[in-house]
C-alpha positions as CSV (number, residue, x, y, z in Angstrom):
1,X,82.3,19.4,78.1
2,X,81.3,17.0,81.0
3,X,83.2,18.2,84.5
4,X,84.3,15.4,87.0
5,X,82.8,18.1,89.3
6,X,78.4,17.4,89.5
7,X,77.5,21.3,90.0
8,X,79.6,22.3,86.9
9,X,77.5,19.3,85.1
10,X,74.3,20.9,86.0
11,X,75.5,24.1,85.1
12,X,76.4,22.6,81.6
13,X,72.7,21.3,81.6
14,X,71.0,25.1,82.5
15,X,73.4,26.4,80.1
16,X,72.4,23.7,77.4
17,X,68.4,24.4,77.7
18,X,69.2,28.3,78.3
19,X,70.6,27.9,74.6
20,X,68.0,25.7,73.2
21,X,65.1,27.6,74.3
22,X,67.1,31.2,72.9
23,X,67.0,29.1,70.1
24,X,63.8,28.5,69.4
25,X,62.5,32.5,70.4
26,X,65.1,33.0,67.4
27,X,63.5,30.7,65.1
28,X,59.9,32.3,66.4
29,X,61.1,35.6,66.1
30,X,62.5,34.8,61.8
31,X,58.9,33.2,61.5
32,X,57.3,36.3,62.7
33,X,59.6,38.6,60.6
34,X,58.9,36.5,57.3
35,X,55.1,36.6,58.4
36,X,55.1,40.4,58.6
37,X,57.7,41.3,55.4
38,X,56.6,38.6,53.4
39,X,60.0,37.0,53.0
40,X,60.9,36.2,49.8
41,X,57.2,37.0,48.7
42,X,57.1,40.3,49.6
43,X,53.2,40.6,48.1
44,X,52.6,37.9,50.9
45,X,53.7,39.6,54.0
46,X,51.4,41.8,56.3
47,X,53.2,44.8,56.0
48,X,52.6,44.9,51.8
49,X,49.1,44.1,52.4
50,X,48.1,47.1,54.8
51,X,49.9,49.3,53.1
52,X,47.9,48.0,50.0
53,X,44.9,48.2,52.1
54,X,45.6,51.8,52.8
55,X,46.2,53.3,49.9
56,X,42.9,51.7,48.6
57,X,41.0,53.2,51.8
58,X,42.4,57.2,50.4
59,X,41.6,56.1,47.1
60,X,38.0,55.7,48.1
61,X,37.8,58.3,50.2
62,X,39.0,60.6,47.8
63,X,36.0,59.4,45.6
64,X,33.8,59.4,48.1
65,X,34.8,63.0,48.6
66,X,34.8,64.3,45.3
67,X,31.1,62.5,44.6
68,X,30.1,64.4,48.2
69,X,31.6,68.1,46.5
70,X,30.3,67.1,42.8
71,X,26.6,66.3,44.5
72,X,26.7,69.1,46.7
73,X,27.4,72.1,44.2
74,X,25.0,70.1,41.6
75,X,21.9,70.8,44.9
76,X,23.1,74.2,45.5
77,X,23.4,75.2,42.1
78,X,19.9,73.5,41.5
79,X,18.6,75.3,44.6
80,X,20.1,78.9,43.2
81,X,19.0,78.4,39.2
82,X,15.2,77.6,41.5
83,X,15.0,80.7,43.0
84,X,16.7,83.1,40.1
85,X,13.8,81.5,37.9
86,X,11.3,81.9,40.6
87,X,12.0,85.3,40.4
88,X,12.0,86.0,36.8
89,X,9.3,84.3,35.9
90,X,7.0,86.3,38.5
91,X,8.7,89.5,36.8
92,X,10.9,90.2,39.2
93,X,9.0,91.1,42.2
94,X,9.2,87.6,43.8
95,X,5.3,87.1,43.9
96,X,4.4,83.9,42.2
């Protein structure tokens, strides 16, 4: 595409390195999509492994909550069955 005219040469040129460096931003932009999707491995990309990474976080906090609500009615039912046989073995009056 050379011009006999020297301003449409440089304007070849600035076109020429516009195009390389959008280019390059393209390839940057693919490696950044494969990084985050995984590509062809999809068990390899970021988004696969925090979503893995978040469903293991509710999984333990799910267990961590039920172990918090098994613990807790095991104390206060402890705490009640206590007192009930404070009382009943005093005969009722609640005086040791």
């Amino acid at each position: 595409m050379p011009s006999d005219h020297p301003k449409d040469n440089d304007i070849h040129v600035v076109l020429h390195e516009i195009r390389g460096d959008l280019e390059r931003q393209g390839q940057m932009l693919q490696e950044c999509h494969e990084y985050i999707t995984g590509g062809k491995k999809v068990g390899d990309g970021l988004a696969y492994r925090l979503t893995a990474l978040e469903h293991q976080t509710a999984k333990d906090a799910e267990s961590r909550s039920f172990w918090m609500r098994t613990i807790g009615t095991t104390a206060v039912g402890a705490f009640i069955t206590g007192i009930f046989a404070i009382l009943f073995k005093s005969g009722g009056n609640g005086h040791p």
